[in-house]
C-alpha positions as a Markdown table, in Angstrom:
| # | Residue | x | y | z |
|---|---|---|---|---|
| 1 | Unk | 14.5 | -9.8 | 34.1 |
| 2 | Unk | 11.3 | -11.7 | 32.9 |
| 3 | Unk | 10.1 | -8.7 | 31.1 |
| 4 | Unk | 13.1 | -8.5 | 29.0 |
| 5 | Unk | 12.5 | -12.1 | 28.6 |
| 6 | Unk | 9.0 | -11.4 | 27.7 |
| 7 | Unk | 10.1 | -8.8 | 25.6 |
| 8 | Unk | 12.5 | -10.4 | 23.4 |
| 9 | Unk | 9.9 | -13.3 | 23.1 |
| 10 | Unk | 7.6 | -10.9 | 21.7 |
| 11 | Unk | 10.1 | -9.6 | 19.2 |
| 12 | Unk | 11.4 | -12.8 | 17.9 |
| 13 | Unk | 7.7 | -13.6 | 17.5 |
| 14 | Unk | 6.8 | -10.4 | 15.3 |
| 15 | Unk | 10.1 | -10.6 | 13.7 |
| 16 | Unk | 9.0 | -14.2 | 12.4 |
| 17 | Unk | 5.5 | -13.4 | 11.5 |
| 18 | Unk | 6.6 | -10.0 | 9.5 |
| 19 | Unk | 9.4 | -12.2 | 7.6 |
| 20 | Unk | 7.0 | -15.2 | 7.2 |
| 21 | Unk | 4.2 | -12.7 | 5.5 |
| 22 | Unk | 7.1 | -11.2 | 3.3 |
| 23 | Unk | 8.4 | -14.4 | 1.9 |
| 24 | Unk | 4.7 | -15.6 | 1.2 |
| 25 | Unk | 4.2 | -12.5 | -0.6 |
| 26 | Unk | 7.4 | -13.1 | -2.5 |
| 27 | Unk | 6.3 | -16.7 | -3.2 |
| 28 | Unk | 2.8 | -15.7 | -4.5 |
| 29 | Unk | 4.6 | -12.8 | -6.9 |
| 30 | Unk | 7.1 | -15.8 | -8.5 |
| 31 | Unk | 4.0 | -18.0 | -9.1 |
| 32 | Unk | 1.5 | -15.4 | -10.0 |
| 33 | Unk | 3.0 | -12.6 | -12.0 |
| 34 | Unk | 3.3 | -12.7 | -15.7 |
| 35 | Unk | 6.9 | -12.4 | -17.1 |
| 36 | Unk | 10.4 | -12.5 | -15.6 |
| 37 | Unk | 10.8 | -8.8 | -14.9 |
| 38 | Unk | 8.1 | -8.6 | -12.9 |
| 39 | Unk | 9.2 | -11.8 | -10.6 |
| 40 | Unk | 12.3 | -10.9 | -10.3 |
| 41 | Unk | 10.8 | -7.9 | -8.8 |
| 42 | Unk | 8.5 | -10.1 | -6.7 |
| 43 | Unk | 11.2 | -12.2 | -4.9 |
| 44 | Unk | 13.9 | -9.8 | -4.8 |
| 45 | Unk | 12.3 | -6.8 | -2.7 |
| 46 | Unk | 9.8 | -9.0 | -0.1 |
| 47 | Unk | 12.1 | -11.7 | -0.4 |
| 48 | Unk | 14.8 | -9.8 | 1.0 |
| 49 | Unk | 12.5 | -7.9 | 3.6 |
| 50 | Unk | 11.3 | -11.4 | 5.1 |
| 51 | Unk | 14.8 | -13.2 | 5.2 |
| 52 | Unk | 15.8 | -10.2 | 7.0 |
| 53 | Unk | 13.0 | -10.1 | 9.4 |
| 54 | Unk | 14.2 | -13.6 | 10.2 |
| 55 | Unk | 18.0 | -12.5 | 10.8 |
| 56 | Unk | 16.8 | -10.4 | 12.7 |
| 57 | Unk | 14.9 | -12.8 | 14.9 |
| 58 | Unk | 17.9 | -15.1 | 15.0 |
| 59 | Unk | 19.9 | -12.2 | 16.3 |
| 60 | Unk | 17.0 | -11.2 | 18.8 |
| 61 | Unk | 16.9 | -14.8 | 19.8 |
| 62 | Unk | 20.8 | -15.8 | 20.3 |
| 63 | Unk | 22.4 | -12.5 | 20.6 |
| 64 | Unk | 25.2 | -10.3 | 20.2 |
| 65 | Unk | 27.5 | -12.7 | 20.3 |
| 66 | Unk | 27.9 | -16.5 | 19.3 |
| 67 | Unk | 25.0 | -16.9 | 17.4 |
| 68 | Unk | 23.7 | -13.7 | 16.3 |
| 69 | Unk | 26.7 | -12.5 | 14.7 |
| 70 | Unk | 26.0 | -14.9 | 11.6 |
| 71 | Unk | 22.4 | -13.1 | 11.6 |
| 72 | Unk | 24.0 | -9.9 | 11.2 |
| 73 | Unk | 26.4 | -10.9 | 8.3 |
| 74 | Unk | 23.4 | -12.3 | 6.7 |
| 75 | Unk | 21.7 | -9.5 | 6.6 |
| 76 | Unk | 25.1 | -7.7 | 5.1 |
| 77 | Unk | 25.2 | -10.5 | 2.7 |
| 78 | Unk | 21.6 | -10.4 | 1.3 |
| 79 | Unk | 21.9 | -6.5 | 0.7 |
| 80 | Unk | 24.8 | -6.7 | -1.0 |
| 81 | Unk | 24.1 | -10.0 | -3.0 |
| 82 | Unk | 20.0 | -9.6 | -4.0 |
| 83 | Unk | 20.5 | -6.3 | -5.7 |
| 84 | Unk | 23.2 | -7.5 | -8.2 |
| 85 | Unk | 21.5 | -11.1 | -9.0 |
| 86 | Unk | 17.9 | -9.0 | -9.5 |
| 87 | Unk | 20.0 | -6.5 | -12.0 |
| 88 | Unk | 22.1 | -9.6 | -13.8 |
| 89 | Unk | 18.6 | -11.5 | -13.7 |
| 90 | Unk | 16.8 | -8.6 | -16.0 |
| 91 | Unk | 20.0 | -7.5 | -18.1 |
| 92 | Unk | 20.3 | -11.7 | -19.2 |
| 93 | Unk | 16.5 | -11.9 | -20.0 |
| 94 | Unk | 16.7 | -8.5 | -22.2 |
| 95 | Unk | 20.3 | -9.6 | -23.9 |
| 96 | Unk | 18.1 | -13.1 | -24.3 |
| 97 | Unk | 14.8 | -11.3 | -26.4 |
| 98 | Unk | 12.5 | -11.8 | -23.2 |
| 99 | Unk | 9.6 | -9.3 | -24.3 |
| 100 | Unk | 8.7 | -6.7 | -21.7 |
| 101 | Unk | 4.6 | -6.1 | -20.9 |
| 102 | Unk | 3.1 | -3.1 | -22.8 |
| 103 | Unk | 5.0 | 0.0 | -23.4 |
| 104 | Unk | 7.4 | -1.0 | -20.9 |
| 105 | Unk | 11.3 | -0.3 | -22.2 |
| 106 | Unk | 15.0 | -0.9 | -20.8 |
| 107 | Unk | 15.9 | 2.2 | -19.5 |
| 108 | Unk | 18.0 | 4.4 | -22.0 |
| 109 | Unk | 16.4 | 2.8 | -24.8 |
| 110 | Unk | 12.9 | 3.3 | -26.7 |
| 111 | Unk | 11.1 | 1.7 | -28.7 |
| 112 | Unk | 13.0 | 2.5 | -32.2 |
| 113 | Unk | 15.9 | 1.2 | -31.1 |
């Protein structure tokens, strides 16, 4: 029984470290890259990889049941939410004139149009 303690308290640990390294990287990509496109980018993809490294700790930490469970729908709930918000983020800041870097076009549409 204590190395399955052990065990789980190594992968609550590493859970937590990946998801913390994720969201920092998300973080730096908001305050660091140049135009909305590109941190929406930033916080959508690493920010969703480190929140669900950290669900994923809450569920090795509590649980199948009580607890965890609410990791688990978290983890539902941010794949099914982060998508949609990173696609409504873009389409508003192209319907709103928001410029994009270089040569860089919305998909379906060149530069003539």
């Amino acid at each position: 029984m204590a190395a399955l303690g052990t065990i789980q308290t190594w992968a609550v640990i590493v859970l937590v470290v990946v998801g913390s390294f994720f969201l920092t990287v998300g973080t730096i990509g908001l305050l660091r890259l140049p135009n909305v496109y590109n941190r929406m980018h930033a916080t959508s993809k690493p920010a969703t990889i480190g929140a669900v490294a950290i669900f994923l700790a809450g569920f090795a930490y509590f649980g199948p049941g009580g607890a965890g469970l609410p990791s688990l729908i978290g983890i539902v709930f941010l794949f099914l939410t982060v998508p949609t918000g990173a696609h409504m983020i873009s389409r508003a800041a192209e319907r709103t004139g928001v410029p994009f870097l270089g040569s860089v076009t919305w998909p379906g549409k060149s530069d003539d149009d």
